[in-house]
C-alpha positions as CSV (number, residue, x, y, z in Angstrom):
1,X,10.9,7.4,-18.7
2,X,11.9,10.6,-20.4
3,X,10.9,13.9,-18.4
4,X,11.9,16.9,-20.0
5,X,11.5,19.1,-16.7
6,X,14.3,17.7,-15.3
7,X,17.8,16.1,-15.4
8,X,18.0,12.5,-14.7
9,X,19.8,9.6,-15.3
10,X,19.3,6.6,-17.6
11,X,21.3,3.8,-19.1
12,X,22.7,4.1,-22.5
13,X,21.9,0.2,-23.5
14,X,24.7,-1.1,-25.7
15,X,24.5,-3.0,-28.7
16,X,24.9,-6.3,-27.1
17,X,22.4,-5.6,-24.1
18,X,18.9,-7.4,-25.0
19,X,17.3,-3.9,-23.9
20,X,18.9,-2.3,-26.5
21,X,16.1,-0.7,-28.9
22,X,14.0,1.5,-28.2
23,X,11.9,1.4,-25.1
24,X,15.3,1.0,-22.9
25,X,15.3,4.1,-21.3
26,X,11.6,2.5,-19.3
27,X,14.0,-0.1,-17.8
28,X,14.4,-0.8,-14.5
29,X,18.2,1.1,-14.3
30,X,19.3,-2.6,-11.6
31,X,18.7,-5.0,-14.6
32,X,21.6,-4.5,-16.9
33,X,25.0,-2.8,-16.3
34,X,25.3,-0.7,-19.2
35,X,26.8,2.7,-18.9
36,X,25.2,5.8,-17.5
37,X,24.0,8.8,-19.6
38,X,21.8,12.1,-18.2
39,X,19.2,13.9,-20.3
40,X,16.8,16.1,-19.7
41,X,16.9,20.2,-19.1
42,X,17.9,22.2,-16.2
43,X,16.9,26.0,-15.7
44,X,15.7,26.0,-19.5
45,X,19.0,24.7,-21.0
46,X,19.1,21.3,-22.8
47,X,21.6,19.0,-21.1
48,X,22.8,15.2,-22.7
49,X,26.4,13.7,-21.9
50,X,27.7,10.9,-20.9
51,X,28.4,10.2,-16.9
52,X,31.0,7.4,-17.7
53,X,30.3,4.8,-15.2
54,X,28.1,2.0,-14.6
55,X,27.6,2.6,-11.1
56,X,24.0,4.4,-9.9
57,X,25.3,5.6,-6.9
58,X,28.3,7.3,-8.6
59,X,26.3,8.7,-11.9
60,X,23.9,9.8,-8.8
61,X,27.2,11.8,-7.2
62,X,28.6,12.5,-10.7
63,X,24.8,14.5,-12.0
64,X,24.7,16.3,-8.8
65,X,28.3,17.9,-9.1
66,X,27.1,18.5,-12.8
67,X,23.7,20.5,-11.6
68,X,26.2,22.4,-9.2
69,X,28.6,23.3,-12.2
70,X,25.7,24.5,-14.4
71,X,24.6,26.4,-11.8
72,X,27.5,28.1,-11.2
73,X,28.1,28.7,-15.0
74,X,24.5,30.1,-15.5
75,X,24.6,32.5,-12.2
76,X,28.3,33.6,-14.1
77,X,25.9,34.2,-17.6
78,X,23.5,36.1,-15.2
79,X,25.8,38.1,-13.3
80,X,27.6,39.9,-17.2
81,X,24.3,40.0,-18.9
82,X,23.4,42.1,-16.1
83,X,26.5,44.3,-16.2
84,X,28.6,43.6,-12.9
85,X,27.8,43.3,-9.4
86,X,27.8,40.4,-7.4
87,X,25.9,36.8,-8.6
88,X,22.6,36.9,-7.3
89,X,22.5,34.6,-4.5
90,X,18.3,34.8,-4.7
91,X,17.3,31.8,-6.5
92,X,15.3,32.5,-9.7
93,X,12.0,30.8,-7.6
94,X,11.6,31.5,-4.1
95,X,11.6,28.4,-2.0
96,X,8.9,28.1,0.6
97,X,9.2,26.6,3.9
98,X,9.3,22.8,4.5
99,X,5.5,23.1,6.3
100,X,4.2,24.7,3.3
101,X,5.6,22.3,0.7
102,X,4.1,19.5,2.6
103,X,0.7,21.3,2.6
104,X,0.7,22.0,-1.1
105,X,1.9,18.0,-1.9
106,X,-1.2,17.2,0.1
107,X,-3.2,19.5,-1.5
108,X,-2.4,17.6,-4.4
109,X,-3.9,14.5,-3.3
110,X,-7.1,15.9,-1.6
111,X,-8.2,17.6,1.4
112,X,-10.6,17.5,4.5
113,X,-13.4,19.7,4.7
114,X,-15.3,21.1,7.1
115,X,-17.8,17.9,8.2
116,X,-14.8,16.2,8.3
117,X,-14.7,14.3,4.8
118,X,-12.2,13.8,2.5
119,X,-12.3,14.6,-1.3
120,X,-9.6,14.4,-3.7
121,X,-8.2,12.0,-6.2
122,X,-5.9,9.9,-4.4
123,X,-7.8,7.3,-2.3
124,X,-8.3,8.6,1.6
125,X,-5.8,5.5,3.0
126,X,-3.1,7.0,0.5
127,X,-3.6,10.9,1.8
128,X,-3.4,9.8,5.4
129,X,-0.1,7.3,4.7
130,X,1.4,10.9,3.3
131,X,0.1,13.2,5.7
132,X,1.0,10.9,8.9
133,X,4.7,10.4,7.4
134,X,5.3,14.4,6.2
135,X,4.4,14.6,9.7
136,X,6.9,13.3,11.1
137,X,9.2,15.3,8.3
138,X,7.9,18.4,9.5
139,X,8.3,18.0,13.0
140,X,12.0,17.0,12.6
141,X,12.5,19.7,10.6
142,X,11.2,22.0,13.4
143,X,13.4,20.9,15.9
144,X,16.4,21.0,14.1
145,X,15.0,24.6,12.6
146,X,15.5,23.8,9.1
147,X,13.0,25.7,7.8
148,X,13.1,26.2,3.8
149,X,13.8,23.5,1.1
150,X,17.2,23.4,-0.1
151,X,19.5,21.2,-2.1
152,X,21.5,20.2,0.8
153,X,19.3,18.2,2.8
154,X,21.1,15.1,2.2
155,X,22.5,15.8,5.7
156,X,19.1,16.1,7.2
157,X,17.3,13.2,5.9
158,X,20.5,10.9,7.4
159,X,19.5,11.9,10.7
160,X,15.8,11.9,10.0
161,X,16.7,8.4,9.0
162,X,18.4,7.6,12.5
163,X,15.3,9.1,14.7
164,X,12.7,6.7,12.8
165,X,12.7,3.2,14.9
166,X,10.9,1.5,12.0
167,X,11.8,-1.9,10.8
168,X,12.9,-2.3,6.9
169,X,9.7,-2.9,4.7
170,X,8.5,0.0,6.9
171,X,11.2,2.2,6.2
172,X,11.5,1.5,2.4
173,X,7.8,2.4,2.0
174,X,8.5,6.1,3.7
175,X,11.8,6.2,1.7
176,X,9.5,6.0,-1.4
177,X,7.1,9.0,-0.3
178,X,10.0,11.1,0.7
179,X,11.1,10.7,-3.0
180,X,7.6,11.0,-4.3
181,X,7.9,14.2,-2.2
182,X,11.1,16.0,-3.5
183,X,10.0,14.9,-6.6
184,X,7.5,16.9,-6.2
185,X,9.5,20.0,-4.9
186,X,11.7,19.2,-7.9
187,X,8.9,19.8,-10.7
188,X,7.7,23.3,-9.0
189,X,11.9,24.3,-9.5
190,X,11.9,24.7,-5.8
191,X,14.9,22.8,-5.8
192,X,16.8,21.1,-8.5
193,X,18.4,17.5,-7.0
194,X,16.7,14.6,-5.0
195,X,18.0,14.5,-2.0
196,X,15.7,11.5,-0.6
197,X,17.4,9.2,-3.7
198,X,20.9,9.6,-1.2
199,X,19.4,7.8,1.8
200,X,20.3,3.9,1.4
201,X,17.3,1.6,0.6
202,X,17.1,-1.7,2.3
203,X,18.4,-4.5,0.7
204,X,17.9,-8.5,1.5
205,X,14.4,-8.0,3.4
206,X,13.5,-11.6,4.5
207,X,9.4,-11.8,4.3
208,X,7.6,-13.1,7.7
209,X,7.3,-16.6,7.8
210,X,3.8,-18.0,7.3
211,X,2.9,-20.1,10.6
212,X,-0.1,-22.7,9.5
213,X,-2.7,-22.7,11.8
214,X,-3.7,-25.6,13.7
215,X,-6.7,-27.6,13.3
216,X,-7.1,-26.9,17.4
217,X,-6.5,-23.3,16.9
218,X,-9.2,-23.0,14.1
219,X,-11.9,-25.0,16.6
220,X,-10.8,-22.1,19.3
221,X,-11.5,-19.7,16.6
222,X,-14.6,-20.9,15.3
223,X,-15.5,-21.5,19.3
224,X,-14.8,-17.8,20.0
225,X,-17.3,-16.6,17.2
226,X,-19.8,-18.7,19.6
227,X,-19.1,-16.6,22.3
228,X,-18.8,-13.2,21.0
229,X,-21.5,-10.4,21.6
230,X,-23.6,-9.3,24.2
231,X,-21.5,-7.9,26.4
232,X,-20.9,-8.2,30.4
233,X,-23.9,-9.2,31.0
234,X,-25.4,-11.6,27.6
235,X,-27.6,-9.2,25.6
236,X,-29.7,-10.3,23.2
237,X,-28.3,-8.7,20.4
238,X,-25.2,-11.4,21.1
239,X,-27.1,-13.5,18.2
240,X,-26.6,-11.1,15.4
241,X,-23.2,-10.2,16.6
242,X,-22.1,-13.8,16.6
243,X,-23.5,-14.7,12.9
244,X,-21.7,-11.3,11.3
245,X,-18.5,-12.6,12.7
246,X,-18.6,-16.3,12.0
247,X,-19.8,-15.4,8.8
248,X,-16.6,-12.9,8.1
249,X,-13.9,-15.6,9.9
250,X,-15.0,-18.2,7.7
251,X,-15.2,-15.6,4.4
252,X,-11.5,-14.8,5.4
253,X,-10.9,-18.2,5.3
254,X,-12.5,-19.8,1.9
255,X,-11.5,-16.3,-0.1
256,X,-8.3,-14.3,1.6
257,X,-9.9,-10.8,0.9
258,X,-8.9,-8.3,2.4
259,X,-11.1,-6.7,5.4
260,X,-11.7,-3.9,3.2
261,X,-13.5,-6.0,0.8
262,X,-15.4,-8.3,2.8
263,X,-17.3,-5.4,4.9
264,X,-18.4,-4.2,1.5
265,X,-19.3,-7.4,0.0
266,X,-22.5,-6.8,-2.1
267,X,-25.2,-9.5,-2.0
268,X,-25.1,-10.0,-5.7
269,X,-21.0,-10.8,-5.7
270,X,-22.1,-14.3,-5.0
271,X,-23.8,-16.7,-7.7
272,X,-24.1,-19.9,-8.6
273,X,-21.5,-21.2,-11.4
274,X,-24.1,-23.5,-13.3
275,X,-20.5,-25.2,-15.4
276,X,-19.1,-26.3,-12.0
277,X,-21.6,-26.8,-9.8
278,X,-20.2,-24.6,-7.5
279,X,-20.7,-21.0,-5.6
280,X,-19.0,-18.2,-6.8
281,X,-17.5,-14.9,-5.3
282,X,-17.0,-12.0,-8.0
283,X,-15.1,-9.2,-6.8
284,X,-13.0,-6.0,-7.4
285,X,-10.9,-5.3,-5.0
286,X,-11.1,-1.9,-2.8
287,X,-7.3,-1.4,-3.3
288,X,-6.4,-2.4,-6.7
289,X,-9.2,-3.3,-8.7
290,X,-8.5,-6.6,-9.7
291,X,-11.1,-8.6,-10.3
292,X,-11.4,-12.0,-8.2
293,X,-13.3,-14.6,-9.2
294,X,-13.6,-17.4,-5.8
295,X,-15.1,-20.5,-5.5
296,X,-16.6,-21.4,-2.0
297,X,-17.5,-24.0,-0.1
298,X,-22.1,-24.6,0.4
299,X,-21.4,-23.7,4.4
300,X,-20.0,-20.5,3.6
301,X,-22.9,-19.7,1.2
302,X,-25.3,-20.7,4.5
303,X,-23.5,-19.1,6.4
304,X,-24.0,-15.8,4.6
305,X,-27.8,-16.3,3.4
306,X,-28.4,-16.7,7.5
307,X,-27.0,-12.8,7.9
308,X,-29.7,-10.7,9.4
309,X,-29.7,-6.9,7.7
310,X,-27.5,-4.4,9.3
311,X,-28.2,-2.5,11.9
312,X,-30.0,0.9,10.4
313,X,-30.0,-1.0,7.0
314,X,-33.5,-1.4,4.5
315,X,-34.6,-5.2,4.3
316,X,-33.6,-4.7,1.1
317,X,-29.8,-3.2,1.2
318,X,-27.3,-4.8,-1.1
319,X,-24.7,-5.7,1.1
320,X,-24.0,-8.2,3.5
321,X,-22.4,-6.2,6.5
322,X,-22.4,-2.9,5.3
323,X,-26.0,-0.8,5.8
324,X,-24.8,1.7,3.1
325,X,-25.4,4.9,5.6
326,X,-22.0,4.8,7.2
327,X,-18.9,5.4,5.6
328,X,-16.7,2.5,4.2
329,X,-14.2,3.7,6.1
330,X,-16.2,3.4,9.4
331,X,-17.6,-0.3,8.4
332,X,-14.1,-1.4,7.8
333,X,-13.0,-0.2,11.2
334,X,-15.6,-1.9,12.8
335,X,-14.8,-5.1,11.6
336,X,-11.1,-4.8,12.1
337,X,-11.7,-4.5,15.7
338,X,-14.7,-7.3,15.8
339,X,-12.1,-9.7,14.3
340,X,-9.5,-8.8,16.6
341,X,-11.5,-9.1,19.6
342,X,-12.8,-12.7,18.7
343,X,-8.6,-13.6,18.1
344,X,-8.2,-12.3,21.2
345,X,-11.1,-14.6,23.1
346,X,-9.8,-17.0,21.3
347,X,-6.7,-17.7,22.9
348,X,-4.6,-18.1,20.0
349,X,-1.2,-17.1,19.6
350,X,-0.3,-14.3,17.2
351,X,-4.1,-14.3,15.5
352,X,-4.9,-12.1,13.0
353,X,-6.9,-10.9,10.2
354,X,-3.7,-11.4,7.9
355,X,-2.7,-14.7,9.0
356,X,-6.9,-15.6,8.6
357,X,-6.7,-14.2,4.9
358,X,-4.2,-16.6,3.4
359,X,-1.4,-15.0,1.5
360,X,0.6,-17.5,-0.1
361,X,0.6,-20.5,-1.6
362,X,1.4,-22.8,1.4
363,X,-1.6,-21.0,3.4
364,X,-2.0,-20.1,7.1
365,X,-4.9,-22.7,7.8
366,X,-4.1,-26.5,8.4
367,X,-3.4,-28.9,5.4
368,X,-5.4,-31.6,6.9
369,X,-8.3,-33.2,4.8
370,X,-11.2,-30.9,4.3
371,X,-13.7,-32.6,5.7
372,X,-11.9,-32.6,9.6
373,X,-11.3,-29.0,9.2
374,X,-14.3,-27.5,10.8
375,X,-16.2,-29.1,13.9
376,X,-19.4,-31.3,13.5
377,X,-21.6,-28.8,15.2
378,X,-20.3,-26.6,11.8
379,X,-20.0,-29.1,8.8
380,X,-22.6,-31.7,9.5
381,X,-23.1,-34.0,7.2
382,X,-23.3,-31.4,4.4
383,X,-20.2,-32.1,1.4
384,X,-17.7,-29.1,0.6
385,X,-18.3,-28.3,-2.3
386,X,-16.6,-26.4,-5.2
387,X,-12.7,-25.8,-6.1
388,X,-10.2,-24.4,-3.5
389,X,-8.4,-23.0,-6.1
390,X,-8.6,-19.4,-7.8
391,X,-8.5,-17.7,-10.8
392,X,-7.8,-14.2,-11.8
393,X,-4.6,-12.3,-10.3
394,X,-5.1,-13.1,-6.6
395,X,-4.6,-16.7,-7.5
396,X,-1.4,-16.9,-5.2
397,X,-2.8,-16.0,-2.4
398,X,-6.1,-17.9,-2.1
399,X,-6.4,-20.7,0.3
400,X,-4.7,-24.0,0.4
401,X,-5.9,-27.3,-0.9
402,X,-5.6,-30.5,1.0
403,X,-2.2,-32.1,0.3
């Protein structure tokens, strides 16, 4: 995409290539091998040649050697207009330190105010991601005592690289920000290259394998939801404990939400699909915004209908687990840690929330037939009912059908 505050490079698509035309430049730059051009402007002056190669890495090399030699050329220009002396080695902008640029990218995103509550247009989960990784930056930076932002940091970021013991998806994810970051730096002409773009993205990333679940290990699951609550000694509240979780394990199950989503399912997300016969879950999801549209099984409807109110919550409020009062960011903490102590009492190996919500195709649960998934004491006599099968764009990750 064409940014006229800034050099960068694109692929000139020849005749031949089928993104030839225009809307090429908007082209991921790994799906053709066309050759390299740059465009864009750099300290005012309009800049458009050809890098002669095919290779990113070396039109990556070749721009940077080009910013250097403008540079030079333009300090030259400076230096006679201004009638001798020495180049001014003060950039035209000055650069602030490394703590301060991270402060004002945050800034960007939102802040924390007094009580303690964020405001700002990215969602809180992104601003803390970028605050807890600049961190980490910032703290490097300290130690090495690199203190202002400069063009040369290539260097720097290597060895930031080497102190981070994260695994790949991990590390390509904070590779991202740091380029979202200079980025940043770049359009305030704090400095004029990338230098996050140098550091060597992960390549061949093997996904976790998906390990099915057991119909044993979803007994000790559902068993554990028995058990939950009440503490050392048994309290009574134990009952309303024990439905909010067996209700959430089994809305994991039927729907693969996220946790996010299913502490802040509204009441009125579920209704009856008169064409087939079946209950419904209509959603947007909390990250995203997709819309999900769910069948589920009767139980599952039962199961929520039995739900007493929140805690603190009218006899009237909206949402199934959530009393409205608290943040969602405190609801959704609560359940996280709910569902992970019930894997825990559970017994079973390697449990969790996102092996529960099926992500794939194959699914984490058991393929066996639908009606010996669940024990008696659960299913009864009652009939699943309804299609396992969704529609919408969280299709591929619902939950399996018996084979």
């Amino acid at each position: 995409m064409k940014r006229d505050s800034e050099l960068y490079p694109f692929r000139r698509h020849l005749r031949g290539c089928k993104y030839f035309g225009r809307g090429g430049r908007a082209v991921r730059l790994d799906k053709c091998k066309c050759p390299f051009h740059v465009d864009g402007k750099h300290r005012d002056e309009r800049v458009r040649k050809a890098l002669k190669t095919t290779s990113h890495q070396l039109a990556d090399n070749r721009l940077r050697e080009l910013i250097r030699k403008l540079d030079a050329r333009l300090d030259a220009q400076q230096h006679v207009a201004n009638a001798g002396g020495l180049p001014p080695n003060v950039p035209v902008r000055a650069r602030p330190m490394i703590s301060e640029a991270i402060d004002l990218f945050l800034a960007t995103h939102g802040e924390i105010d007094q009580d303690g509550k964020f405001h700002g247009d990215s969602e809180y989960n992104t601003y803390r991601k970028y605050r807890s990784s600049l961190r980490f930056l910032s703290a490097y930076c300290d130690e090495r005592r690199i203190v202002t932002l400069s063009d040369d940091m290539a260097d720097a970021l290597q060895g930031y690289r080497r102190t981070r013991c994260i695994g790949g998806v991990a590390w390509r994810t904070e590779r991202q920000l740091l380029i979202t970051f200079f980025g940043f730096c770049i359009k305030r002409k704090w400095i004029t290259t990338n230098p996050a773009r140098e550091l060597s993205a992960p390549r061949n990333l093997k996904p976790n394998e998906v390990v099915p679940y057991t119909i044993q290990e979803e007994c000790l699951i559902l068993a554990a939801c028995d058990q939950f609550g009440g503490g050392k000694y048994n309290r009574s509240g134990a009952a309303y404990e024990q439905l909010r979780v067996r209700a959430m394990v089994m809305l994991l199950r039927h729907t693969a939400l996220r946790i996010s989503d299913v502490a802040a399912l509204r009441k009125d997300a579920v209704s009856w699909d008169l064409e087939n016969a079946t209950w419904r879950i209509r959603v947007r999801t909390q990250k995203t915004g997709e819309p999900v549209h769910l069948p589920i099984p009767e139980t599952l409807k039962l199961a929520l209908d039995a739900l007493p109110p929140p805690r603190g919550a009218a006899q009237d409020c909206p949402c199934y687990f959530w009393n409205g009062i608290t943040s969602r960011r405190a609801v959704v903490g609560i359940a996280e840690r709910t569902l992970a102590a019930v894997f825990k009492k559970s017994g079973v190996k390697n449990a969790h929330a996102h092996r529960t919500a099926i992500r794939s195709p194959r699914g984490c649960w058991s393929r066996a037939p639908r009606s010996s998934r669940w024990p008696t004491s659960w299913a009864t006599a009652r009939k699943w009912s309804g299609s396992t099968t969704a529609s919408g764009p969280r299709a591929g990750r619902t939950t399996s059908t018996g084979s």
